[in-house]
MMTF fields as JSON, N, C-alpha, C and O atoms, coordinates in Angstrom:
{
  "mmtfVersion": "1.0.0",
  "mmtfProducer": "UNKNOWN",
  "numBonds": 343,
  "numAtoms": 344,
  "numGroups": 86,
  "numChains": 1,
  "numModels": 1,
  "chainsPerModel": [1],
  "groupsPerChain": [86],
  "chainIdList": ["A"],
  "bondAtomList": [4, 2, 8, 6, 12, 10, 16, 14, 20, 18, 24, 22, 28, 26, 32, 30, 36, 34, 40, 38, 44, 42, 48, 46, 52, 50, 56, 54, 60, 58, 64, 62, 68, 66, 72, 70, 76, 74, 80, 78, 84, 82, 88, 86, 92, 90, 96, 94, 100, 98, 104, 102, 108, 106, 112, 110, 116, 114, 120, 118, 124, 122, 128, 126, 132, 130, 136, 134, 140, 138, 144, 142, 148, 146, 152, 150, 156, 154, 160, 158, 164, 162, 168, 166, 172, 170, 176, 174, 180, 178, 184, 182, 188, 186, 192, 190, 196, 194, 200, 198, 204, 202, 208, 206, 212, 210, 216, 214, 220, 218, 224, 222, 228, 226, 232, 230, 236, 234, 240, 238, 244, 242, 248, 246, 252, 250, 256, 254, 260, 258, 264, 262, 268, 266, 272, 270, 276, 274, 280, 278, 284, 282, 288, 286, 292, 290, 296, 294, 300, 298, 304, 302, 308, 306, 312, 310, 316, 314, 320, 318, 324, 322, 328, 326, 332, 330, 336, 334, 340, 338],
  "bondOrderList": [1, 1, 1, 1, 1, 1, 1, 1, 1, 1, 1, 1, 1, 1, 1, 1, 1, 1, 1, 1, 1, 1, 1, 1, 1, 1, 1, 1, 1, 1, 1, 1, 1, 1, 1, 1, 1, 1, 1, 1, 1, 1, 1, 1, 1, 1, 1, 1, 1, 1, 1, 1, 1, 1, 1, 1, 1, 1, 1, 1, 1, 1, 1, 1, 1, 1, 1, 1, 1, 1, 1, 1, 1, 1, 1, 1, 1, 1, 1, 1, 1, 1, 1, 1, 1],
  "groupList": [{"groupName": "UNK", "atomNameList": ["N", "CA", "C", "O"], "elementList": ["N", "C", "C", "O"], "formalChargeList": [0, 0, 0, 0], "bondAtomList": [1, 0, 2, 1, 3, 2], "bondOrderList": [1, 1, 2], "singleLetterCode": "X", "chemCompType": "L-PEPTIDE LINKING"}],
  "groupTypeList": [0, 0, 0, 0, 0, 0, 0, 0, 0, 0, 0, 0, 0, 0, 0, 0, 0, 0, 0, 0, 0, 0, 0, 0, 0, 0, 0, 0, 0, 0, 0, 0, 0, 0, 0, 0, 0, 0, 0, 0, 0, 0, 0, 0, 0, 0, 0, 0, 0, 0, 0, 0, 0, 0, 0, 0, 0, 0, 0, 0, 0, 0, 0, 0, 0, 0, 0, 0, 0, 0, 0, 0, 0, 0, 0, 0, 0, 0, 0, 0, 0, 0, 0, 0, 0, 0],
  "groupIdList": [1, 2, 3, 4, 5, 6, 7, 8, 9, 10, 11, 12, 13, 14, 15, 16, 17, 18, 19, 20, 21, 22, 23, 24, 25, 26, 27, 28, 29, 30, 31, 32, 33, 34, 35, 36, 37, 38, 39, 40, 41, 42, 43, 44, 45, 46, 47, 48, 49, 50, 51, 52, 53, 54, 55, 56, 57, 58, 59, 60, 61, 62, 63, 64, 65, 66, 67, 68, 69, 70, 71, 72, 73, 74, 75, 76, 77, 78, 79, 80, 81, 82, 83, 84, 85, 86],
  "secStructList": [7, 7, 5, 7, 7, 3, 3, 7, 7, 7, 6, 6, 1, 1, 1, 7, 1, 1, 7, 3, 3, 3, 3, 3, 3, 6, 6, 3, 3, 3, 3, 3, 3, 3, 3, 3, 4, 4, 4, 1, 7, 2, 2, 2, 2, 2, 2, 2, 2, 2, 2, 2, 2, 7, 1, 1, 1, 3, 3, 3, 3, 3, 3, 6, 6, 3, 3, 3, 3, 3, 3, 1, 1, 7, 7, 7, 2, 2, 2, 2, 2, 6, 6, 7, 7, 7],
  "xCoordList": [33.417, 33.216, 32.315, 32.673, 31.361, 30.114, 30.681, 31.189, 30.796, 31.16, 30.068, 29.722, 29.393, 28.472, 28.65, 29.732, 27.74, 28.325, 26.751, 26.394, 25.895, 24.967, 24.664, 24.844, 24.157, 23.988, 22.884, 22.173, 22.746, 20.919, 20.597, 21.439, 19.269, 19.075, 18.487, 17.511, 19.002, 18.131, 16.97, 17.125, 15.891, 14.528, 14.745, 14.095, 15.73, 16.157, 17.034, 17.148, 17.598, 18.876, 17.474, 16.249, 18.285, 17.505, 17.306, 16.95, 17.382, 16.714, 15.515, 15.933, 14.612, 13.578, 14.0, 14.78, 13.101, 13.431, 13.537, 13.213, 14.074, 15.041, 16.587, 17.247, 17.015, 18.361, 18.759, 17.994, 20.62, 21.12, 22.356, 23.207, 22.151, 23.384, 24.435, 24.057, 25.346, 26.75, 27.113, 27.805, 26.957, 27.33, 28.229, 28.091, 29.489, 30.099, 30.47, 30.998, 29.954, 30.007, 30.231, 29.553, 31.648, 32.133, 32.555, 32.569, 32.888, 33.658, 32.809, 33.35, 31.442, 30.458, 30.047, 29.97, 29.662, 28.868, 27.961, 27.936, 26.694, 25.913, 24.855, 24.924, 24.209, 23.883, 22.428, 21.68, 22.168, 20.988, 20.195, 20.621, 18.569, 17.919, 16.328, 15.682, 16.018, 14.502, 13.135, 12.875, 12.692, 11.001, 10.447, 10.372, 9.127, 7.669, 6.85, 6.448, 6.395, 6.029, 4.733, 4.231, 4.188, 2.299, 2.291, 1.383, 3.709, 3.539, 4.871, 5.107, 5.235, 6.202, 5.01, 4.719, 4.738, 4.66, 5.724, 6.69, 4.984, 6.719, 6.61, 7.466, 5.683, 6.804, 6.656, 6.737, 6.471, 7.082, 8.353, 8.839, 8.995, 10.335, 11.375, 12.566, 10.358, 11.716, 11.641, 12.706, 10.498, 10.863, 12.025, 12.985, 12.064, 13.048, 14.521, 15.559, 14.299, 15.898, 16.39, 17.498, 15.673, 15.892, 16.309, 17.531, 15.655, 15.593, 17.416, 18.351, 17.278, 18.52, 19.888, 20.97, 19.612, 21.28, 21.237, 22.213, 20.507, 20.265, 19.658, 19.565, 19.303, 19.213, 20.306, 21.229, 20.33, 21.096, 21.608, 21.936, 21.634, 22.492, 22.129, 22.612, 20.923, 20.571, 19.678, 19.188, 19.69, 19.166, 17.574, 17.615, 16.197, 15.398, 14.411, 13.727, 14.628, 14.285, 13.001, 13.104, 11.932, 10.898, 11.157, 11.042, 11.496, 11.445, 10.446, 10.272, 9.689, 8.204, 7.033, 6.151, 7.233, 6.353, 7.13, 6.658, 8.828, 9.782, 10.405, 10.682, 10.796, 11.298, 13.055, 13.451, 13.701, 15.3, 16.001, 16.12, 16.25, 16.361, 18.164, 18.552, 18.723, 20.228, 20.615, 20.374, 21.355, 21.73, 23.14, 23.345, 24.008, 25.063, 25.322, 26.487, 24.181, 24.445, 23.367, 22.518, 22.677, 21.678, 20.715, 21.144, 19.119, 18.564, 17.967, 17.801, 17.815, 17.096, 15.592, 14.63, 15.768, 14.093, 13.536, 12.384, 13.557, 13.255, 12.404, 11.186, 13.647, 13.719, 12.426, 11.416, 13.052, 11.748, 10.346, 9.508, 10.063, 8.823, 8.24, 7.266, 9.188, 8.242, 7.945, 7.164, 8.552, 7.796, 6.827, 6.883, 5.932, 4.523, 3.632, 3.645, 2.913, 1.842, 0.96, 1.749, -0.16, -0.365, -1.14, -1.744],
  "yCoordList": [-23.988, -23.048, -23.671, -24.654, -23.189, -23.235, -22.822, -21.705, -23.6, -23.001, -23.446, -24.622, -22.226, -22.295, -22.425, -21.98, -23.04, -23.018, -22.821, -23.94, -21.888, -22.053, -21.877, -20.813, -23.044, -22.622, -23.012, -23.869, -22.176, -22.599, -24.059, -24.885, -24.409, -26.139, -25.395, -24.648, -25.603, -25.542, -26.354, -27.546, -26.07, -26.632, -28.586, -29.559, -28.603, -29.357, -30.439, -31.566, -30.029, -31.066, -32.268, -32.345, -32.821, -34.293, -33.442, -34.256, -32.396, -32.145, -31.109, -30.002, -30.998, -30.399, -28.58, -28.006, -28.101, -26.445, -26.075, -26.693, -24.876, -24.482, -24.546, -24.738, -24.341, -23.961, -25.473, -26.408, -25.384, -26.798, -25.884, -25.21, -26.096, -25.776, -26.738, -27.84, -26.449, -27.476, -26.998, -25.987, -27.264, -26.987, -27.817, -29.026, -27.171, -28.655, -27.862, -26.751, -28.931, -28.179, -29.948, -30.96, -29.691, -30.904, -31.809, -33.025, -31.299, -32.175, -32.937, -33.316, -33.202, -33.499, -32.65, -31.427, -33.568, -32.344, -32.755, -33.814, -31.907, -32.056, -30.9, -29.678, -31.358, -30.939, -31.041, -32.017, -29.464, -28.639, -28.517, -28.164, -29.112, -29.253, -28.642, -29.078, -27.402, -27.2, -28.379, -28.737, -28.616, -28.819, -28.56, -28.458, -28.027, -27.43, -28.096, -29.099, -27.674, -28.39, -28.735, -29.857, -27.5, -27.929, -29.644, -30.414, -30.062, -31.037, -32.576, -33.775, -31.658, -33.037, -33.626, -32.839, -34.613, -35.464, -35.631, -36.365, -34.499, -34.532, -36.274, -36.855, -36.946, -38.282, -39.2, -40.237, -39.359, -39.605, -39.881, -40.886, -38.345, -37.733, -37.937, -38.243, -37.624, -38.633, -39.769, -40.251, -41.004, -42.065, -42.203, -42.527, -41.902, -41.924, -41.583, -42.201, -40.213, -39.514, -40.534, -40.922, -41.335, -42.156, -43.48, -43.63, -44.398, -45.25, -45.235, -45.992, -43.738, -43.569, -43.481, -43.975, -42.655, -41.871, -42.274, -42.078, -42.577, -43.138, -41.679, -40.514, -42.293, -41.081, -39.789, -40.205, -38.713, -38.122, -37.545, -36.371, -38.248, -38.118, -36.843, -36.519, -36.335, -35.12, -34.331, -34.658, -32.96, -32.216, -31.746, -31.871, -31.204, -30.828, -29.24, -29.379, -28.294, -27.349, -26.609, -26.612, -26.046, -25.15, -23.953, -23.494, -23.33, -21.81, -21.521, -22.023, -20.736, -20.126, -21.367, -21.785, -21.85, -22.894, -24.217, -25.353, -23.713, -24.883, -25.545, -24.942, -27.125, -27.931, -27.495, -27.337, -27.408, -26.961, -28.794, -28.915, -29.606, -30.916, -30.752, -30.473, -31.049, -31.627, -32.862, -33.488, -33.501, -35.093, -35.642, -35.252, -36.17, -36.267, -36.399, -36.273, -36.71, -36.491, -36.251, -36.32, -35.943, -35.151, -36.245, -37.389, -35.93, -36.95, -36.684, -35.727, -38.529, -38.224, -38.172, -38.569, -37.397, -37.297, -39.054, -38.79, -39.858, -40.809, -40.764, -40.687, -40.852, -40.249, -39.693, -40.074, -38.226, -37.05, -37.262, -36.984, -37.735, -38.627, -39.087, -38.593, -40.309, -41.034, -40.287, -40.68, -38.895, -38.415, -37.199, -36.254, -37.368, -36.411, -36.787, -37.864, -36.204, -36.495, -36.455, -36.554, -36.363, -35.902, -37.098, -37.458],
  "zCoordList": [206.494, 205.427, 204.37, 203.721, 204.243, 202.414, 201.641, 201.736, 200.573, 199.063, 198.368, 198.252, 197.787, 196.776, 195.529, 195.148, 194.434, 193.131, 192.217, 191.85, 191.834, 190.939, 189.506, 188.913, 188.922, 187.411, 187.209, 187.735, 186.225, 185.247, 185.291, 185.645, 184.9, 184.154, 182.916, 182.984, 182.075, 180.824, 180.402, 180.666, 179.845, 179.852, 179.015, 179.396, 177.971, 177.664, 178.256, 177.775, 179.259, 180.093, 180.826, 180.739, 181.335, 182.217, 183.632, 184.484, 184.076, 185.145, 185.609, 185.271, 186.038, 186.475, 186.673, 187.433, 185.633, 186.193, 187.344, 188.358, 187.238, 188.75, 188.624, 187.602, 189.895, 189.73, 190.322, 190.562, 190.522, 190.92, 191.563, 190.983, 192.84, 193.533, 194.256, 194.651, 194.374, 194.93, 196.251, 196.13, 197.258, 198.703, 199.015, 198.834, 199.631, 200.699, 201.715, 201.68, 203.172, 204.174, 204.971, 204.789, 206.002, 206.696, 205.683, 205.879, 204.645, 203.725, 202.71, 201.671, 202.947, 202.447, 201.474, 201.597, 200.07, 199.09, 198.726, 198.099, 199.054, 198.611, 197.235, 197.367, 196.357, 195.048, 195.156, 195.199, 195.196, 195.642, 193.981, 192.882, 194.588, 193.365, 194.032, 194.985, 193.044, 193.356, 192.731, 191.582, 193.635, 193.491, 193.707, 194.931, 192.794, 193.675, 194.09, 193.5, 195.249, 196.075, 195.672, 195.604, 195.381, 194.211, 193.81, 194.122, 192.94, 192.32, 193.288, 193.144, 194.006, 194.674, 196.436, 197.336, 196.41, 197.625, 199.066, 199.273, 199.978, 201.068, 200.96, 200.293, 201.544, 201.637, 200.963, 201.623, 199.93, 198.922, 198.475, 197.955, 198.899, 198.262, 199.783, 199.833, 200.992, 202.052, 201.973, 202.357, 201.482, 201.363, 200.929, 201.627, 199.37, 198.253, 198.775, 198.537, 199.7, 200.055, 200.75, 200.381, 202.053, 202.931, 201.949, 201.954, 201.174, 200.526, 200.007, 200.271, 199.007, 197.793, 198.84, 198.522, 200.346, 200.412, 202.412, 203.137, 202.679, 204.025, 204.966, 204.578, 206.344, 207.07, 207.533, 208.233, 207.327, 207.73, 206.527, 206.353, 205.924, 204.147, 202.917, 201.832, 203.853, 202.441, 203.536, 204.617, 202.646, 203.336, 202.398, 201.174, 203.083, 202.377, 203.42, 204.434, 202.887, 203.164, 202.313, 201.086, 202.857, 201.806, 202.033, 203.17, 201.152, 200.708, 200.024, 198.914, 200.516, 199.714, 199.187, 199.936, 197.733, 197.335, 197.116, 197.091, 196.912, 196.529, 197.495, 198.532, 197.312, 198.25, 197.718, 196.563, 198.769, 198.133, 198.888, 200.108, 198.228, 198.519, 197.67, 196.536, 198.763, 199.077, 199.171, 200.203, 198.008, 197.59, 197.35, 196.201, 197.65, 197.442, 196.168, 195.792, 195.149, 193.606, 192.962, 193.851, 191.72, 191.256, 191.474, 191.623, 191.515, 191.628, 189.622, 188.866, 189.541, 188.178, 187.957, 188.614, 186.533, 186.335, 186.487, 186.829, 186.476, 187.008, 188.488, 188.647, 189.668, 190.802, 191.217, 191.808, 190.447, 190.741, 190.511, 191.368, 189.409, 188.841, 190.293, 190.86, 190.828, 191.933, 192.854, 193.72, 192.898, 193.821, 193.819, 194.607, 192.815, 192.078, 192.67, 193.266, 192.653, 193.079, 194.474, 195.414, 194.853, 196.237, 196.219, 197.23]
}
């Protein structure tokens, strides 16, 4: 069973506009964060997923222009930063 959970980011909080969703599915939760893709590097950002949470460990899907990237905990604007750029 998926249990969803979504709330706003406000332009002010530490994370990147877009939404932030909470999935747990196999007992695992993972915390759903948009990036656009215009400005994120795909690998780049699997280095990083691979690097931060290992293989297997997160999920990253594109819907339309946005990367929908699944983490066992939020990634930070830090994080996200390293992965700009083309």
């Amino acid at each position: 069973m998926i249990h969803q959970e979504t709330t706003p980011i406000t332009p002010d909080s530490d994370r990147d506009d877009g939404l932030e969703t909470t999935s747990e599915m196999d007992g695992q939760s993972l915390v759903y964060q948009e990036l656009p893709a215009r400005l994120t590097n795909p690998v780049k950002l699997v280095a990083l997923l691979r690097m931060q949470f290992g293989v297997g460990k997160y999920d990253v899907s594109m819907i339309g222009s946005v990367y929908s990237v699944g983490t066992p905990r939020k990634l930070s604007m830090e994080e996200i930063s390293q992965c700009r750029g083309l």
